[in-house]
C-alpha positions in Angstrom: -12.6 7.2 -7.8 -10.9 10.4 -6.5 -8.8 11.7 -3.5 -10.5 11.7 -0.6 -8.5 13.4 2.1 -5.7 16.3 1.9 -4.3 18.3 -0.3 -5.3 16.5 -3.6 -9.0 16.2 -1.9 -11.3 15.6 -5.0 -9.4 15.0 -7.7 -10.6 12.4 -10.2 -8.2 9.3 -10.3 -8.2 7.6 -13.6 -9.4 3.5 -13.6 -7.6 0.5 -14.9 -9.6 -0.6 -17.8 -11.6 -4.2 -17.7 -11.3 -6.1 -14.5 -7.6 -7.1 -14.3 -7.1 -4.3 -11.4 -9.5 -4.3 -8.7 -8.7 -0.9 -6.9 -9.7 0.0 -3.2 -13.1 1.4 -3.0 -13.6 5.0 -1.6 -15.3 3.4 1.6 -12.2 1.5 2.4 -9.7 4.1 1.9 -11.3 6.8 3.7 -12.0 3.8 6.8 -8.2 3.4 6.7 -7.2 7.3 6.3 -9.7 7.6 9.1 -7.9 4.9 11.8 -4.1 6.1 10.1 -4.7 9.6 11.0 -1.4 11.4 11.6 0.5 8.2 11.5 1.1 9.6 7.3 2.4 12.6 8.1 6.0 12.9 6.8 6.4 8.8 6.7 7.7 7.0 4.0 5.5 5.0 2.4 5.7 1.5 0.3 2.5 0.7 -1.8 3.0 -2.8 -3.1 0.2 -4.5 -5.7 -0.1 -0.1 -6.6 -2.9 -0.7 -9.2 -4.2 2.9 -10.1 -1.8 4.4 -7.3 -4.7 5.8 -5.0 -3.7 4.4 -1.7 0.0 6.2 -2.0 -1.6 9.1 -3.5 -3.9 9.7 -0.8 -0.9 9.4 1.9 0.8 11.9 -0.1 -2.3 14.2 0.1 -2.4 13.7 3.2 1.6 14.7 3.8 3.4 11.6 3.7 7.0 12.6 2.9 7.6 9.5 -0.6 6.3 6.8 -1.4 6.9 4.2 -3.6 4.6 2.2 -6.1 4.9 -1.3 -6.9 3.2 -3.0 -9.6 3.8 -5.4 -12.4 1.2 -4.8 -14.7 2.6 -2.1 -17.1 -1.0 -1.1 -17.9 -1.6 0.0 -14.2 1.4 1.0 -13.3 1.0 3.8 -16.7 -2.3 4.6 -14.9 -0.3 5.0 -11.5 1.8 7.4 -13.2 -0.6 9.6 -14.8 -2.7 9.5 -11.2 0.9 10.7 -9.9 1.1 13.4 -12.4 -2.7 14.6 -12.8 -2.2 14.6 -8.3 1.3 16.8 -8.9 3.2 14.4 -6.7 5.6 13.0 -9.2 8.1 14.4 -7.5 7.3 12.9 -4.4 7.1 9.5 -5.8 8.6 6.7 -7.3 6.7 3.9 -9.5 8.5 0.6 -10.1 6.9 -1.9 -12.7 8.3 -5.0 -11.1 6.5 -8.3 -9.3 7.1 -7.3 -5.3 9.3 -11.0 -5.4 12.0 -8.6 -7.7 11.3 -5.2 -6.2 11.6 -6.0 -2.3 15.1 -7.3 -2.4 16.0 -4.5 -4.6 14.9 -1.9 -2.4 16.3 -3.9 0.9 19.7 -3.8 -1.3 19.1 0.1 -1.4 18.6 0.4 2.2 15.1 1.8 2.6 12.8 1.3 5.0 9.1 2.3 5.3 7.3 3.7 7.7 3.6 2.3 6.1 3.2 -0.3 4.3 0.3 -0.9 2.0 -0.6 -4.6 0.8 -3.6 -4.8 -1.6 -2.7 -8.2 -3.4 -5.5 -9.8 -5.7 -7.8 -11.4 -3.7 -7.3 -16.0 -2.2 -4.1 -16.1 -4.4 -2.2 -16.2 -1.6 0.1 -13.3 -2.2 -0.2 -11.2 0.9 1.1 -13.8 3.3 4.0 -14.1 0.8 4.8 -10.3 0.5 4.4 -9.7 4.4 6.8 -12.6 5.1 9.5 -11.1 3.1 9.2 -7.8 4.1 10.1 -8.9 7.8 12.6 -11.2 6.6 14.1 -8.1 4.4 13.9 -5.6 7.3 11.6 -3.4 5.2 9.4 -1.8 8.3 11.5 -0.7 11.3 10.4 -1.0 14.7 6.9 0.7 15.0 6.3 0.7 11.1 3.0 -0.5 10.1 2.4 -2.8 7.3 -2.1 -2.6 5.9 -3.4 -5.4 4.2 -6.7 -5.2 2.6 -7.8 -8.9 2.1 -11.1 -10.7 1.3 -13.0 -11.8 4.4 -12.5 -15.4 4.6 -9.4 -15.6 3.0 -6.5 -17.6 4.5 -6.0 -16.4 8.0 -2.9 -14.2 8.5 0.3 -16.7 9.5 2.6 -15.0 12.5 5.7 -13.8 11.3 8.4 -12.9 12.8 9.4 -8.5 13.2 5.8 -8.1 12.4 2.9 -8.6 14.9 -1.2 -8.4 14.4 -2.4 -4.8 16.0 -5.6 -4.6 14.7 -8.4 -6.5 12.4 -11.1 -4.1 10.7 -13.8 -5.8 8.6 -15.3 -3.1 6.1 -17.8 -5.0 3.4 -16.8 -7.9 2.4 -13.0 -6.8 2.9 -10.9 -7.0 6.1 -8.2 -4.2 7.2 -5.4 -6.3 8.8 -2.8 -3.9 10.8 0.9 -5.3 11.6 3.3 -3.1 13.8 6.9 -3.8 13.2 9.4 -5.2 16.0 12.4 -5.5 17.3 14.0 -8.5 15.3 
């Protein structure tokens, strides 16, 4: 796995041992870098289900302003960190080692908001649809903030929710890229 876009473009991100962690192949993240494009530049960016960290990582390569990781497995989440470090954007970053159902509200209680959202839940457990519903009922993504989930192809179709409409499907593999832009509530 390494960077694949910015100014961290090439470095060698460290992998979650065994199986637990299934991180987002290179293919998919450069796809998604690819249709993002400037949309990363300066935004402030929530990766939730972190893993290895490489999905905030390469926005902050590629100029996003912060970002903060989210992921309950302390294993991972040490891997994040050193990914963070070994990328020199620690100080752009913040890595929580909660469940998203603990770290949302919390950082709805703070007041952020994010302008990209990434949502790479373990695959049919039924945890995206979960997270994206309380991200709109939180008010985590303003108006024209953009929540990405990677899900299995032939998972449990996306539910509407309210503050948060389906832009854009993009089937890579046997994964699907589902795009929601934030509304007006």
């Amino acid at each position: 796995m390494r960077v694949i876009g910015g100014t961290a473009r090439g470095r060698r991100l460290e992998a979650v041992p065994g199986r637990a962690t299934r991180p987002t192949s290179d293919r998919v993240r450069e796809t998604l870098f690819n249709i993002l494009g400037p949309r990363v530049v300066e935004a402030r960016v929530l990766d939730l289900f972190a893993g290895t960290g490489a999905l905030a990582i390469e926005a902050l390569s590629r100029g996003a302003a912060h970002a903060v990781l989210v992921e309950a497995a302390r294993r991972a989440a040490e891997v994040a960190r050193r990914n963070l470090e070994r990328c020199g954007f620690q100080d752009r970053a913040e890595l929580l080692i909660q469940r998203d159902r603990q770290a949302l509200p919390w950082l709805a209680r703070r007041g952020d908001r994010f302008d990209l959202v990434f949502l790479d839940p373990p695959y049919q457990r039924g945890l995206g649809q979960a997270a994206l519903e309380t991200l709109a009922r939180l008010g985590l993504v303003p108006p024209g903030g953009l929540v990405v989930w990677e899900r299995a192809r032939g998972e449990e179709e996306p539910q509407p929710i309210p503050n948060l409409s389906l832009h854009r499907r993009h089937p890579i593999g046997s994964s699907e890229l589902c795009f929601f832009l934030g509304e007006e509530g």
